[in-house]
C-alpha angles and dihedrals in degrees: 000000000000114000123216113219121200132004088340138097122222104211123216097032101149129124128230127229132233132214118182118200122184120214109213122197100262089060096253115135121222123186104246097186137335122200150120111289133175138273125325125190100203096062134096128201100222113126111282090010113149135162123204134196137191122225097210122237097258092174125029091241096061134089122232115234132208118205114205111208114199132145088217111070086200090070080077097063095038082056098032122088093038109066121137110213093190090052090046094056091052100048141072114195106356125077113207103196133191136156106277115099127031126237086220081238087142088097094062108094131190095257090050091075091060080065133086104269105233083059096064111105106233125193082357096307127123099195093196086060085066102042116127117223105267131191107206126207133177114244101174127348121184100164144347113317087239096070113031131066103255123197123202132207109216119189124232122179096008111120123205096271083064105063100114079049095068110035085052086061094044095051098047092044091053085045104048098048091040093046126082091330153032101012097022097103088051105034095108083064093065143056126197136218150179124225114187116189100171116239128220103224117027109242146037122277132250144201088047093294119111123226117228105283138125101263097019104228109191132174116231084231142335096293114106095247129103114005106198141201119232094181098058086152084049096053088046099057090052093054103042086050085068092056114182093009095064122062102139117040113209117193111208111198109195096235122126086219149105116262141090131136124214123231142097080339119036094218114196148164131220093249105169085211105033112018099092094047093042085049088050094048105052095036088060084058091057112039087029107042095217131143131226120294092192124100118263109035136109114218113075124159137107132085094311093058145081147164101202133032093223086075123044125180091197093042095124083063099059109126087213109037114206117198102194114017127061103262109254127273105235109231119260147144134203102198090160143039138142140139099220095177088198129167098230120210134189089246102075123004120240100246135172142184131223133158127237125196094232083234109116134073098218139033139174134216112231127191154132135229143179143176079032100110096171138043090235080058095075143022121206122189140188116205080334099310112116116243093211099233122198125187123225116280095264113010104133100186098321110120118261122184117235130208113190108186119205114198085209143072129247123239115250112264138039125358137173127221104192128192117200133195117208105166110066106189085075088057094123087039117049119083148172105220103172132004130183139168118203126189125207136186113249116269106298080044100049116024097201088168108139113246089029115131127197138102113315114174117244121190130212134218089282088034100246110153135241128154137250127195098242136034100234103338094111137093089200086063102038121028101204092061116092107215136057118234123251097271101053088040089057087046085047089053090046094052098052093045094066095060097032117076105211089219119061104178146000109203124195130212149161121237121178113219127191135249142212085247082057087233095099130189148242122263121182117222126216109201115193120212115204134175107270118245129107112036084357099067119115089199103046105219114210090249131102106259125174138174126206124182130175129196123201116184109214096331096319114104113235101225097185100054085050105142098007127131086189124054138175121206127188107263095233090057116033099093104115156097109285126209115195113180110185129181133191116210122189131165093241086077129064101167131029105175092166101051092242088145092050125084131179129165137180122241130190131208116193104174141034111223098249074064104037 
């Protein structure tokens, strides 16, 4: 990753490489990709070391990928003919193998390894065959593309006509989630970049068929939900074609409206009013790995989950540690949720029934509308009392989420929740598109402060119940807030950090200095290149950064240079072997039990510069 300049050498240098195997549903296993990919941290380079790692099923349509890390590509083929696809489905972190199911490796000669390694066919298929045209343009670069996480916009339904278009969206969408929020702390970890393949018709499909575009993004229907690729091998040879420079993939349909979906692809639209969060969102699932925190879905896991209150990921945030006793549950009930996706008209409400236990002191009114513009538009109604529902300032008929809060409990038994449409030139538009009702103990029962953290219940599709760290903090909770909580933002942090060296560089020079006999010296110089963040910021951030590094000359510290990214070393004894340790401390992350935020590398001089 790191280049020694000069007379020096720059130890630890090689690069990884990558296999990507996708799951299906029938438990086959197919190769996906296999190439050379940057720094991980996880990985050792002691002979038949790997590391793998397993990309979730975030929608029931899409398959779940390992990716297998080792420096030796023969670990492949040790590997490779004896996954077990059943086993892999099943488990996180370790593999079980056996010889039943075949990598598909065979095509890989000997004179393939000499390739590059996104150029190798794999299961038949020669992925540059199938890349799009692509115009590339830097959005944002804050490093070399071989050692930061670069995320790449890449345009679906925009013609050629449309470039501006798109390059406009891509921009304000880089902007906005690297900006004051989200993605800001860490924004010196990431590049970003714009990818245009022109289109030949302007838009995303419906109805489940795809329009003629590059990547094919479709909708199942009409309803601003999932948008859907329908070219995957398409997507992956773009961006393999991009080698170091794309790591996250990001599918940008040119729609105004609300959709996207996370996965091995973050598909998004524009959406003035939901693009960026949608972008925020999905993205947490994929440089995170973390599931859902909202009610009524089915895939839960990650730092921000849990399934008992004895053991907390997120136990270092409490914001009241206990040291004995499992933290309290705060008290909370989900009687109601569905996602009706229902066209409304003004000839029958949309109404629906629930029961409530008549046992909590709060409860608040959840639900989701599009193709509704004004508040005279619509009348929702609990048990008959008007909510009171108003839509977001601007939203035209994209779909916006709304919370209505009641300082009061319900009464045990029956109760009607009633949607009612009252213009009827938006009949064909309008539509419901999720509802739920939650109930909560009064204030020593239910803690809903802002900035609290402890173990709030969130139910799944079947309500089964799992727990999250905030009431409502999170993004990854509710769409429309900007921020992660603290424990997805340290999981953030974490998962950058493994692919991103702190140091970039170490470069080596020569100064003469004078001297009082007015001959001077050499004096050879060691400048250390580190990711900048902390003091090296250009924008400062409003959070506690700190650097620490550390030299040591052949085994001895050097005590003097402590701290230091430049040093300058007398000429007659600089030839020798150089340890730099270097940590980042920040006050987003409270453990690190796997050294992310640690670097160290080994430099060599070989020559002095009287002798250079």
């Amino acid at each position: 990753m790191l280049i020694g300049l000069s007379t020096g050498i720059l130890q630890s240098t090689r690069r990884p490489f990558e296999l990507v195997l996708a799951i299906h549903e029938d438990s086959t296993c197919s190769v996906v990709s296999v190439r050379q990919t940057q720094h991980h941290k996880g990985l050792s380079d002691q002979p038949g070391h790997y590391v793998i790692e397993r990309s979730r099923k975030l929608a029931t349509r899409l398959d779940e990928e390992l990716h297998v890390f080792a420096f030796d590509q023969e670990v492949f083929r040790e590997l490779g003919f004896t996954v077990n696809c059943t086993q892999a489905r099943s488990t996180r972190d370790d593999i079980a193998w056996d010889e039943s199911t075949s990598f598909g490796l065979t095509g890989i000669s000997e004179a393939s390894r000499q390739t590059v390694m996104s150029k190798i066919p794999v299961d038949g298929v020669d992925w540059n065959s199938r890349v799009p045209p692509l115009h590339i343009e830097r959005l944002i670069e804050s490093g070399p593309s071989n050692n930061r996480i670069d995320l790449v916009f890449f345009g679906d339904g925009y013609t050629s006509d449309e470039y501006d278009k798109f390059m406009t969206d891509a921009t304000r969408l880089a902007e906005d989630v690297s900006g004051n929020q989200t993605f800001n702390t860490v924004k010196p970890l990431l590049n970003f970049w714009a990818a245009f393949s022109p289109s030949n018709e302007s838009g995303i499909g419906t109805g489940g068929k795809p329009k003629d575009t590059p990547y094919g993004l479709y909708r199942d229907g009409t309803e601003l939900r999932g948008v859907y690729y329908s070219k995957p091998e398409i997507a992956r040879a773009a961006c393999l074609s991009m080698g170091d420079r794309c790591d996250y993939p990001i599918l940008m349909g040119n729609d105004p409206f609300y959709g996207g979906l996370g996965g091995p692809f973050t598909v998004i639209t524009p959406s003035l009013a939901n693009g960026a969060l949608v972008l925020r969102h999905e993205l947490g699932h994929s440089i995170i790995d973390v599931g859902e925190e909202y009610d009524g879905g089915f895939s839960y896991f990650g730092v921000n989950a849990a399934y008992n209150t004895t053991s907390l990921p997120w136990s270092h945030w409490l914001s009241r540690p206990v040291k004995d006793a499992a933290p309290r549950m705060e008290r909370s009930v989900m009687p109601i949720q569905q996602y009706p996706w229902t066209l409304l008209d003004t000839a029958e409400p949309w109404s629906t029934t629930f029961n409530s236990s008549g046992q909590y002191s709060r409860h608040l009114v959840k639900f989701s509308l599009s193709g509704i513009p004004d508040a005279s538009d619509l009348r929702v109604e609990l048990d008959g009392t008007d909510l009171g529902w108003m839509p977001r300032k601007d939203i035209g008929f994209d779909r916006w989420h709304y919370d209505v809060y009641r300082e009061s409990g319900m009464s045990g038994g029956v109760h009607e929740i009633r949607f009612t449409l009252i213009n009827e030139t938006l009949e064909g538009q309008a539509q419901l598109c999720s509802i739920e009702v939650l109930e909560f103990g009064d204030q020593t029962q239910f803690n809903a402060t802002p900035g609290h953290y402890g173990v709030f219940p969130t139910f799944s599709e079947t309500n089964k119940t799992s727990y999250r760290p905030t009431n409502e903090d999170c993004l990854m909770r509710a769409v429309t807030k900007p921020n992660f909580c603290k424990v997805c933002l340290e999981g953030l942090w974490l998962s950058l950090l493994k692919r991103v060296d702190l140091i970039d560089d170490i470069h080596e020079g020569c100064q003469w200095h004078p001297t009082s006999d007015s001959k001077g010296k050499w004096m050879k110089t060691l400048d250390l290149q580190l990711v900048p963040l902390a003091e090296l910021r250009e924008i400062t951030v409003d959070v506690q950064e700190s650097f620490s590094i550390l030299w040591t000359k052949d085994g001895k510290r050097l005590n003097a240079f402590t701290n230091k990214t430049s040093i300058i070393l007398e000429d007659n004894d600089v030839v020798g072997k150089y340890d730099v340790e270097v940590k980042f401390a920040t006050e987003e992350v409270r453990v690190d039990s796997a050294g992310m935020l640690t670097a160290k590398v080994v430099y060599i001089v070989e020559r002095s510069c009287t002798d250079a």
